[in-house]
N, C-alpha and C positions, 0 to 999 in steps of 0.2 A: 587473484581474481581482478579482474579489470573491469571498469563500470563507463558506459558511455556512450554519450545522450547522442542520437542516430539526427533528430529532427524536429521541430515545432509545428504543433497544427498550426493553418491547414494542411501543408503540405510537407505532412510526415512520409517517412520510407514506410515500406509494404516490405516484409519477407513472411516467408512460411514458415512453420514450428510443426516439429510431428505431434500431430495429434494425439498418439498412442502415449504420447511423454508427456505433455503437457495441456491444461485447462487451457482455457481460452486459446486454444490454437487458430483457431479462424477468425479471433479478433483482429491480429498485427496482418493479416494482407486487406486491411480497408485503409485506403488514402488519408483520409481526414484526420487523421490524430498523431502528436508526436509520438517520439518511440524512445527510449531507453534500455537497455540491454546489460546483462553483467555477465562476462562471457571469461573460457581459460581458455583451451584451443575454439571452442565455439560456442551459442550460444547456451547461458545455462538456467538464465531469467531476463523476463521482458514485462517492459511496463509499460501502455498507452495510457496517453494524456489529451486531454484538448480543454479548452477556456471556457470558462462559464456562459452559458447564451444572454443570462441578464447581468453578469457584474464582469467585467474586463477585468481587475485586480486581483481572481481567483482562477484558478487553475486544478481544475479536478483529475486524480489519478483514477482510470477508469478498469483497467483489468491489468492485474498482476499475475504474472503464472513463475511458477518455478520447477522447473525438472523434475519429475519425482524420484528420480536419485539420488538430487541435492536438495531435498526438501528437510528441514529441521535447519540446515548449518546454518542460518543468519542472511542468508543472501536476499531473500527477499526485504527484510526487514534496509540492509545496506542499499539494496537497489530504489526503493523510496524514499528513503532519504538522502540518495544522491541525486534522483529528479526533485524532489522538492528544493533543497540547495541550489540546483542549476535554475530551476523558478523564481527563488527568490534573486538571483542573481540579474534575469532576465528583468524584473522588477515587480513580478507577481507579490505580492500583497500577502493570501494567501494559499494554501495548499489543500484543497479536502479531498476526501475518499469517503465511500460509504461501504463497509465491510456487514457480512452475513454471515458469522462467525465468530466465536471466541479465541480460537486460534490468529486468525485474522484481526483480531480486536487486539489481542496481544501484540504481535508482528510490527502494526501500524505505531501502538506505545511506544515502540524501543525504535522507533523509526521519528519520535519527537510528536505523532499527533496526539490527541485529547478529545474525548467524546463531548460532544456539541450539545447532547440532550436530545439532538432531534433524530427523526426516525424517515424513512424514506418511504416510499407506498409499497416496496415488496418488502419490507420487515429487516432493511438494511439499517444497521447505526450509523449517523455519521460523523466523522473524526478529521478534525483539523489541523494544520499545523498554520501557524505557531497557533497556540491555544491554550487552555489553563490546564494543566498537568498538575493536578490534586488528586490527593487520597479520594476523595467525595467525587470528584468525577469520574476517575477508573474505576470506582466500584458501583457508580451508577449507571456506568455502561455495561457493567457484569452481571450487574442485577436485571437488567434487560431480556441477558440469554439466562441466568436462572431461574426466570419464569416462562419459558420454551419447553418444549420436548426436548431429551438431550440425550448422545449414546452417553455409554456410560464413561467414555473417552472424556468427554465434555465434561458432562458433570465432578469429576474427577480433579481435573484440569481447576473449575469455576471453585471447587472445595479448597484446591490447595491455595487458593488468592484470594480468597475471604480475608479482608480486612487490613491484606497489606498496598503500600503505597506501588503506582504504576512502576513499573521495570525502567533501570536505568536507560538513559538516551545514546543513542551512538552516535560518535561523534565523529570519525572521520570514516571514509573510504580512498583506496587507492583509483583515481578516475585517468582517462586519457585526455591527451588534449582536445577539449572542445571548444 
């Protein structure tokens, strides 16, 4: 797998994504945001980014999609945390996202970010990197979606991580030259 950053808002690249494959497919053809991609022969995850409107040192990951063919292996989780690396690099400060899901809440864990406490107005957690990555934080972001509605996927999911520490961090990916 190959991982590698297309562009920086404002003036990110635009391509298309089959809809039928992938969430946010009509996110990546808007200009304004950077792009990231973790592609074999094409692509198979994409992630839009653009910069805070009030703090220039943050750097928000705004839609991540993954194939749903390759949905489970890890790619996503690899793919934010090779944009937030190339962020800190670029000299961003920090990295947030705000996820609407526990699966997603997970993902972003093993991708180095940590729930913040706060909550977004459509019922999004938000998770930063670098951030405090504790027992008490991970399960306070968990306890967020175990007072939701939940299929029984979720619920499931929320029972087996009762009371253990966040999932280990990954640490490297194989990136191209950017």
């Amino acid at each position: 797998m190959e991982y590698a950053l297309l562009g920086w808002p404002p003036d990110g690249p635009t391509f298309r994504l089959d809809y039928r494959r992938f969430s946010y497919a009509g996110k990546f053809v808007m200009s304004g945001t950077g792009k990231a991609v973790a592609r074999a022969d094409e692509i198979v995850a994409a992630v839009a980014f653009n910069e805070d409107r009030t703090d220039a040192d943050t750097l928000w990951l705004r839609y991540v999609t993954v194939r749903e063919d390759h949905r489970g292996e890890g790619i996503g989780p690899q793919l934010c945390h090779f944009a937030a690396e190339r962020a800190r690099e670029r000299g961003y400060g920090r990295v947030k996202i705000a996820v609407n899901n526990p699966f997603a809440f997970e993902a972003l864990s093993k991708a180095g970010f940590a729930f913040t406490g706060e909550e977004t107005g459509i019922a999004e957690l938000v998770m930063v990197r670098p951030g405090e990555r504790t027992r008490e934080s991970y399960q306070t972001g968990l306890d967020v979606y175990r007072e939701r509605d939940l299929s029984d996927a979720e619920a499931e999911f929320l029972r087996e991580r009762d009371g253990q520490d966040p999932p280990a961090t990954i640490r490297t990916v194989r990136a191209d030259d950017d």
